[in-house]
N, C-alpha and C positions, 0 to 999 in steps of 0.2 A: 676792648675794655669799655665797661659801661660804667654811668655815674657822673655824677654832677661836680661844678668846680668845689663848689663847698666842701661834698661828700668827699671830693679825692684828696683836700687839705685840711682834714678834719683830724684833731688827734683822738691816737687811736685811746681806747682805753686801760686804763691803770693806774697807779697811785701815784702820788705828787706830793714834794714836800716833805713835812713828817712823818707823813704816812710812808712815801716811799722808799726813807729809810730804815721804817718801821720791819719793811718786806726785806729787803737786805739783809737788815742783822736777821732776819728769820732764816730765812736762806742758807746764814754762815751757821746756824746751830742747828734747828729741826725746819729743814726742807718740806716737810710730807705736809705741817700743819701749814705753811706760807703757802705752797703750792695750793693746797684746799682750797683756806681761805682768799688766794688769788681768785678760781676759780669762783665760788661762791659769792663775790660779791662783783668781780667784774664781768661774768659768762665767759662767752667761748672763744673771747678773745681778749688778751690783755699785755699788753709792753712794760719793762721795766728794765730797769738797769739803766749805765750810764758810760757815753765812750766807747770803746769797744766790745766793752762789757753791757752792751744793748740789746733785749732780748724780745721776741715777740712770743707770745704763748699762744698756742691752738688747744682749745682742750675740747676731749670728745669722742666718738664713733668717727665723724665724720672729716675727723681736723688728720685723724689719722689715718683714714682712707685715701683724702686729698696727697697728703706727705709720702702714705706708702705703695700709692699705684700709680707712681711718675714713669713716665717713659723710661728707657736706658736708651732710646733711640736719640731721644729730644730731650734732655731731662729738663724741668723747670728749675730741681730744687738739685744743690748738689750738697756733699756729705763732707767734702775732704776740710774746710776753712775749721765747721763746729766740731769735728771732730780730731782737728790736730790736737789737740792736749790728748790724746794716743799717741801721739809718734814718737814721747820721749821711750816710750814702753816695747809699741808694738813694728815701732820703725818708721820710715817713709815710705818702702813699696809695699806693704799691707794692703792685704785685701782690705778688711778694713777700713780703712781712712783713701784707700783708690775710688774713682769716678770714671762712668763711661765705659771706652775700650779698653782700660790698663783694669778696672772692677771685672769685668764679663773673663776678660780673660785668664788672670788670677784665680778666680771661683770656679774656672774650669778645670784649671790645673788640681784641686785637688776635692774635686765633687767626686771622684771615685770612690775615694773612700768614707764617703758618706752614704752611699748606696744603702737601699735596706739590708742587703745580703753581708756588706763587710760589717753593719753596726751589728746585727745579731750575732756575727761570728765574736763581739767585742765581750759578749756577756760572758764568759770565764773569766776574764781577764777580770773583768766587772765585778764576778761574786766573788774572786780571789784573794783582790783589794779589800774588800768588805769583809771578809773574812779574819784576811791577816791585820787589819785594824778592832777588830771587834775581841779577838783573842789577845791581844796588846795591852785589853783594858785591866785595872786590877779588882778583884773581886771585892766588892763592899768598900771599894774606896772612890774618888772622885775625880770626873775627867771632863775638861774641856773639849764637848761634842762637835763645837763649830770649830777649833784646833784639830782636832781628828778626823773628822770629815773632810777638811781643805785639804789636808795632805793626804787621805787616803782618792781622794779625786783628781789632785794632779798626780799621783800615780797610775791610775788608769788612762788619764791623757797621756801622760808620757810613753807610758807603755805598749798601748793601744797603739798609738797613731807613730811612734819614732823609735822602738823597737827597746831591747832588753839596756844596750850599754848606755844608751842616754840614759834613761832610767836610772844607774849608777847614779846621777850625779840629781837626783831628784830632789835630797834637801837642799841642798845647795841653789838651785834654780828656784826653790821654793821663799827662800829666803830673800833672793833676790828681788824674783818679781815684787814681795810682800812688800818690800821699801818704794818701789816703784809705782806698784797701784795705789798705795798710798797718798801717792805726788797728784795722780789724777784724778783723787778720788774726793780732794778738796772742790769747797765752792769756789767757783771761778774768779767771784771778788778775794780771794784769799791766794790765789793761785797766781805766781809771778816767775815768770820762764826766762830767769836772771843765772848767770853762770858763777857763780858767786863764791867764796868759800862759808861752808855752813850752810848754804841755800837748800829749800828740801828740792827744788830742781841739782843741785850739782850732787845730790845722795842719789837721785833716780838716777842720773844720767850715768852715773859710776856702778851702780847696780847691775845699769841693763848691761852696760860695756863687760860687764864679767860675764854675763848669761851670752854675751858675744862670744866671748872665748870659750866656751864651752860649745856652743851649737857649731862656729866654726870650725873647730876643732873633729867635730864628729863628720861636717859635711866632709872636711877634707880625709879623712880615714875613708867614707866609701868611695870617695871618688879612688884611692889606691887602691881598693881590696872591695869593685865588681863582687856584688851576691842581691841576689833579689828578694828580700825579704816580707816584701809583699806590704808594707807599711806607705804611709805619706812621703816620709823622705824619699824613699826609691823613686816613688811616683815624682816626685819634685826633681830630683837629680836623672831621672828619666827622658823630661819633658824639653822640649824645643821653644824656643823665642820665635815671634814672627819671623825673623830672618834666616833660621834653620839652626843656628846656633844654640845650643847648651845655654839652661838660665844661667847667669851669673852666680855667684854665692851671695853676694848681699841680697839677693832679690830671695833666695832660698833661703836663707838667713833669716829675713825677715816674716815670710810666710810662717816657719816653723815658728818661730818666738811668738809670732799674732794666734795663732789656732792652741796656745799651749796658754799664753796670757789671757785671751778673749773666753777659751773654755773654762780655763779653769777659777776664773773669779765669779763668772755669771755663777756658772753648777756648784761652787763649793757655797754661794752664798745660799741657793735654793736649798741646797741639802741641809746647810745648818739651821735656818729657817724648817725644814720640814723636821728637824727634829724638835725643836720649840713645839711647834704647832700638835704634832704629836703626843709629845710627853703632856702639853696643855688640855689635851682632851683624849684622857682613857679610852672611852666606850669607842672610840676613832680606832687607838692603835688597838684595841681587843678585837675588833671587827676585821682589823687586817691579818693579825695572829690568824683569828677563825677561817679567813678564807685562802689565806696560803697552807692551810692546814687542807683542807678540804682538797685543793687544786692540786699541791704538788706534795702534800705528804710529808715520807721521808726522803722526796728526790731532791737533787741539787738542781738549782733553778735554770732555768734555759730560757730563750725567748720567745719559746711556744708558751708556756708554763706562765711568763710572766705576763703574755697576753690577753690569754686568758681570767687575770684576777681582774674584774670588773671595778668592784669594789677600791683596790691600788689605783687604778687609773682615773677613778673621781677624786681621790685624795691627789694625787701627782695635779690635776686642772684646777684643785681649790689651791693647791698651798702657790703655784704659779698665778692663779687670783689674787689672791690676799698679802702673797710676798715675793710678787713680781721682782726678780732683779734688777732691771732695770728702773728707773727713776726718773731719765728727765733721756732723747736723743732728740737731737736738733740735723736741722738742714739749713743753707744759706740759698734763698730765692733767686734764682735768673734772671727774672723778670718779676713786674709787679702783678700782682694777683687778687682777686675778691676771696672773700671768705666772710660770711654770717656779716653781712654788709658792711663788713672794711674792708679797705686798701691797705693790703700791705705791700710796700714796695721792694723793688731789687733789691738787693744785697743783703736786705735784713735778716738776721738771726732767728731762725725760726725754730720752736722746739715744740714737741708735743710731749705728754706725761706718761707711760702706761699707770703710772702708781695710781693716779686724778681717776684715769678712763677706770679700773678696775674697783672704783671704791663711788662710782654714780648708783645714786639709788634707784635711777628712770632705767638703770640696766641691771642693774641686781640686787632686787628684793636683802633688803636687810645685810647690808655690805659688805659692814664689819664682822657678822660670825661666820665662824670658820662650818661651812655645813659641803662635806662631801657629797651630799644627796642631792645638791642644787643639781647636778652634772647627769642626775638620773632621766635620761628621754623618757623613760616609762610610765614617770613618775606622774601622778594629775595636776598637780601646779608646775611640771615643768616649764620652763622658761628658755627657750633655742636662743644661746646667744648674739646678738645681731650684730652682721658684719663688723669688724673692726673695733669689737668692745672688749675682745678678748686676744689680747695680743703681748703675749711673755718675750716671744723672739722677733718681734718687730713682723712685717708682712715683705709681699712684692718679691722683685728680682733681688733685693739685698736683705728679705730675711733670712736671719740665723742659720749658716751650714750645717752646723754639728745638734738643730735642736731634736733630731729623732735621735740623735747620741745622748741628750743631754735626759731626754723625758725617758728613756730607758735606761739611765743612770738609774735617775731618781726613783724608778720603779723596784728595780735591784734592791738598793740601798734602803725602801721603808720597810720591805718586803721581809730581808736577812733581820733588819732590826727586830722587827715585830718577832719573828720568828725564834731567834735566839736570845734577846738580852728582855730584863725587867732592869729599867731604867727609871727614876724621877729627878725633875729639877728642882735647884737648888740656887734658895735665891728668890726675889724679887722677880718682876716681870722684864721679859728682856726687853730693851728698848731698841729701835733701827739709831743706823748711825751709816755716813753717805751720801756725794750724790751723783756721782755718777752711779755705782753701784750700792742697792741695799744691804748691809752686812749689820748682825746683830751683835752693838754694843755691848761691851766686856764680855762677850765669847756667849757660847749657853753649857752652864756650870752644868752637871748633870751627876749623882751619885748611884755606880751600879750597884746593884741590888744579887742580878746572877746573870752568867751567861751560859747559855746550852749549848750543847754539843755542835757541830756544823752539820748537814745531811749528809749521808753516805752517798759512797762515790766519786 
């Protein structure tokens, strides 16, 4: 470690005083503009908060390169301390909120079904969903898009990844978690992990306890009634513990409820988001109508089909620009570390932004418009995004398992939209609201107009 006594007991930067509860109450209401404005007036590094609730900020390309290419051998920064306000949700043995050898091996257990061959086999299952939520809707009447989309997305999670008979129980689990992310989806000064009666912790915790009895309930049925159905679970109820032993149930338990909670909040927010964004700019979804027209006709989409739409695939990297789901993840430091000439020391709470890094003008020309064409190599002002400026699923050994699930979701889902339905919004501009995750404030209101037939086949 290099640097002078001054320089290593120097405070770090951030606000003080009035100001610094200025950023607080920001925090508890509109996130996005506090975080900015942190940004903007302190640079790339700035501290705040108070007590537990003490945070350091890296903001950048480069604050998130540091964070997201730590060893898993040596790690500096670990994940599990900022990230426990998961566990009332996604459990204690989550991959997720694990570190080290308990993370490497977890994520092994169920990398198979992330494979590019099982995720393309998911696209039926994919337009199916899409399908049967889109013929749901009522002609010339009006439907909450981001309500309809969150549920037709954890259906495909469910479906996909834990087979037909959990599916059964799909609102039910929907509802649940709904109460739950909720719990973690407040600001942290607003968030108190008290067991209370009335507490919005003792609403989650009773929540998840019923999404218990439901997963339990199913692991225990395979475990009597052997069949390979070729899903997650099997692969889970398949799998050996270092010691040769069968994982436990709470540990399988917990995997299924994290890959059903983690997929299905990040995707169902993008998706509601990519309808906003969408319906906000015609000549966007007309362009996409045009070229799934062109690509796949009157076929039913496939993952060849969908790879092929170019056009899809720059919209899918802008709306994951512009309406990144993620918001703020944090790491707690090991040891103390330099970064943009401060000292931040052990223990400290350290988080980095995607929202911050995905909205810098020094990384992308004119930030805030939504322009799919950025994403064009071809194009003569392109612009190659420079490492670590563009990062919806986080990077390294722990980014996002499911996010070739998640970007081929989204591709399905603009694709079928464009294709079948004339849709506009209704209403005012939507506003974000969130912060662990971005989710758009009072739904997005949308009145159909007409829906077309589905493609033959």
């Amino acid at each position: 470690m290099t640097g002078s006594t001054e320089h290593r007991r120097r405070r770090l930067p951030g606000p003080t005083g009035p100001g610094h509860l200025r950023y607080v109450r920001g925090l508890l209401g509109r996130p996005y503009d506090a975080l900015l404005d942190l940004h903007s007036r302190y640079g790339p590094v700035c501290a705040f908060g108070f007590g537990s609730q003490r945070y350091v900020m890296l903001f950048g390309p480069e604050a998130n390169q540091l964070l997201l290419t730590d060893s898993p051998a040596r790690p500096r920064f670990l994940s599990r301390d900022v990230l426990s306000l998961l566990i009332p949700v996604v459990g204690a043995r989550a991959m997720v909120v694990s570190d080290g050898e308990d993370h490497r091996r977890r994520r092994a257990l169920v990398r198979p079904a992330f494979v590019r061959r099982r995720i393309e086999g998911y696209v039926p299952v994919m337009v199916g969903e899409i399908h049967r939520m889109i013929e749901s809707w009522p002609a010339a009447g009006t439907v909450d898009a981001f309500d309809a989309v969150r549920s037709c997305i954890r259906r495909i999670a469910i479906r996909s990844l834990f087979g037909d008979r959990l599916q059964a129980h799909t609102d039910q689990i929907g509802r649940e978690l709904e109460t739950a992310l909720r719990y973690i989806n407040r600001s942290p000064f607003l968030r108190f992990d008290h067991d209370l009666p009335g507490t919005a912790y003792r609403r989650a915790m009773a929540a998840r306890g019923r999404v218990d009895q439901l997963v339990r309930a199913e692991i225990a049925k395979r475990r009597a009634e052997p069949e390979d159905r070729g899903d997650v679970l099997d692969a889970l109820l398949a799998a050996c513990a270092d010691d040769g032993d069968q994982l436990a149930d709470l540990e399988i338990r917990d995997q299924v409820i994290s890959l059903i909670a983690s997929g299905y909040d990040s995707s169902s927010s993008a998706a509601g988001w990519a309808v906003y964004a969408l319906l906000s700019h015609p000549e966007v979804y007309d362009r996409i109508r045009a070229e799934v027209a062109r690509v796949a006709g009157d076929e039913p989409l496939t993952a060849d089909l969908l790879g092929e739409m170019t056009y899809v695939g720059w919209t899918v990297s802008e709306i994951l620009r512009l309406y990144t789901p993620g918001v703020l993840t944090g790491r707690t430091a090991v040891e103390d570390f330099e970064f943009a000439g401060e000292l931040i020391t052990a223990g400290s709470k350290v988080l980095y932004s995607q929202y911050v890094t995905h909205r810098l003008p020094q990384h992308w020309p004119d930030p805030l418009a939504f322009r799919p064409e950025r994403w064009d190599s071809t194009a003569p002002d392109y612009r190659e995004p420079a490492p670590f400026s563009f990062v919806p699923f986080g990077g390294g050994y722990r980014k996002c398992i499911g996010w070739a699930f998640a970007e081929l979701e989204l591709r399905a889902l603009i694709a079928e939209l464009a294709r079948r339905t004339d849709l506009s919004l209704v209403g005012p501009p939507v506003q974000p609201t969130g912060v662990a995750t971005m989710w758009p404030r009072g739904g997005v209101p949308v009145t159909v107009r007409s829906v077309r037939p589905r493609a033959a086949g």
